[in-house]
VODREN-957637 format. One record per residue (C-alpha): x, y, z. Coordinates in pm, whole numbers, plus 50000, padded with zeros to 5 digits. Example, Ala and Ser with C-alpha at 12.3 -4.5 7.8 and 13.67 -1.06 7.14 Angstrom:
<kolses>
512304955050780 513674989450714 
</kolses>
This chain:
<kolses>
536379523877754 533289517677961 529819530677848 529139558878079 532349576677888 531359561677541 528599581077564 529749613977715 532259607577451 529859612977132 527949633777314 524929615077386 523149610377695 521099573077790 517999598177757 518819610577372 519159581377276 516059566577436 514309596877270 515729587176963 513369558976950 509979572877019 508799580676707 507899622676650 505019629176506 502979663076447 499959654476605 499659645776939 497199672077058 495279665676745 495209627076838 493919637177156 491319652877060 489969627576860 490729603977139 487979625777397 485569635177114 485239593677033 484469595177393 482019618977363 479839602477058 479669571577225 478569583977586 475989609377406 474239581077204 473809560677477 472229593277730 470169595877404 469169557777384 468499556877765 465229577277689 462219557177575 461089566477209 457529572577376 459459603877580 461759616077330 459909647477299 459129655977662 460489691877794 459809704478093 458409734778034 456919746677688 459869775477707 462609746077665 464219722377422 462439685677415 464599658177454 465419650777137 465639684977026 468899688777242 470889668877076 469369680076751 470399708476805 474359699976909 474509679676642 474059708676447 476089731776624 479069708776597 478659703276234 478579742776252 482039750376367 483639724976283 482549729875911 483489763675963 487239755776052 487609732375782 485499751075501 487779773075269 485069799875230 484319826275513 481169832575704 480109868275789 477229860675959 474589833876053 472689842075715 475589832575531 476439804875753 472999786175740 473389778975363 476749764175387 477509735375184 479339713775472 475639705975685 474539676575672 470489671175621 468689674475977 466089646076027 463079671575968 462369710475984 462779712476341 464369745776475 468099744876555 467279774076836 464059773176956 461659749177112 460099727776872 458399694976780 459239670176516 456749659776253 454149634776335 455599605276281 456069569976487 457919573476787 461019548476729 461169563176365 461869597776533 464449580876772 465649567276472 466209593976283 467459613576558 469869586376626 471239585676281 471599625576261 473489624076558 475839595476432 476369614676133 477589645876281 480379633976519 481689611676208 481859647676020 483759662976337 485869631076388 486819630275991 487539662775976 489639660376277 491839633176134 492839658075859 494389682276102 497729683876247 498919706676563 500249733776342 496559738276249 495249742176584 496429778576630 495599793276308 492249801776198 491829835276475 491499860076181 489389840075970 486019857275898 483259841776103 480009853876252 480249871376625 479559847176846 483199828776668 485059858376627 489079857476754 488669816276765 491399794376661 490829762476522 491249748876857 488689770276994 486229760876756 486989725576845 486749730577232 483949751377210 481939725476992 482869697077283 481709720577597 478669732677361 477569693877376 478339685077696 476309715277819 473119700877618 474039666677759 474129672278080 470519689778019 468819661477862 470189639778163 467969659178392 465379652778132 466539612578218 466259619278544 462149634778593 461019603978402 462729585278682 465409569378436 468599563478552 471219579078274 474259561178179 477959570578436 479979597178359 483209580678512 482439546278343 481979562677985 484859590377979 487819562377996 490409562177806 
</kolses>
């Protein structure tokens, strides 16, 4: 009997059984995911390092975010809804939300929202602390990540959340918290860019 009719014969094709041997697992999107938001922490600390601790609190305009404000301020945001997909407890509002257990300490009293300055302090001890803040919240979104699985993704839509999250899945939330930072990347870039600085390449850090 040659193998062509071995195999019709039990009823397996060359491609079953090749399939056969790729192992299944339940978390491929999830993997993913972590894969791009990796990406992300590394190409946002180094548009944050390319500024000069001297600069870090330039803005434009006294209407906007400084430069280290920005990613203040998505730092927080992530560790925001991401704690709020993983966090048992529900979050009517912002009120309730604020006072959650899952943030993580912010470097000073600096708004979240609204322009504002950090405490007088030494410039590269404000980068620093900046820097370490940031760190810490993309390790919180990338741990809590690894604790997910695909089935997750879609659930979490009827969960009680303030407004602005209502009718999210988990994957939303997720999504949402990577567009969120790139949006307040790509603004301290131009930030980069009118002290003449060159920022670091898209392409060359968003390889997989």
């Amino acid at each position: 009997m040659n193998r062509r009719l071995l195999l019709s014969t039990i009823g397996l094709s060359p491609l079953a059984l090749i399939s056969a041997k790729i192992p299944v697992t339940d978390t491929p999107i999830v993997d993913n995911l972590i894969k791009r938001w990796k990406n992300s922490k590394t190409y946002t600390a180094k548009v944050f390092e390319a500024m000069p601790a001297e600069h870090i609190e330039y803005s434009p305009t006294e209407e906007q975010m400084s430069f280290a404000q920005h990613f203040m301020h998505l730092g927080y945001t992530n560790n925001s809804f991401i704690g709020v997909l993983v966090d048992d407890k529900t979050y009517p509002d912002y009120n309730a939300l604020k006072d959650a257990d899952f943030f993580l300490e912010r470097p000073d009293p600096v708004s979240p929202f609204f322009p504002d300055r950090m405490q007088k302090r030494e410039a590269e001890q404000n980068k620093a602390l900046v820097s370490a803040y940031l760190t810490s919240t993309f390790d919180y979104v990338l741990s809590s990540l690894e604790n997910l699985n695909d089935a997750l993704l879609t659930r979490g839509e009827d969960k009680v959340k303030p407004w602005y999250l209502e009718g999210h899945t988990n994957l939303d939330l997720i999504l949402r918290s990577e567009s969120h930072t790139a949006h307040h990347r790509a603004q301290a870039i131009t930030y980069l860019r009118m002290k003449g600085i060159q920022p670091p390449g898209y392409s060359k850090n968003n390889t997989f």
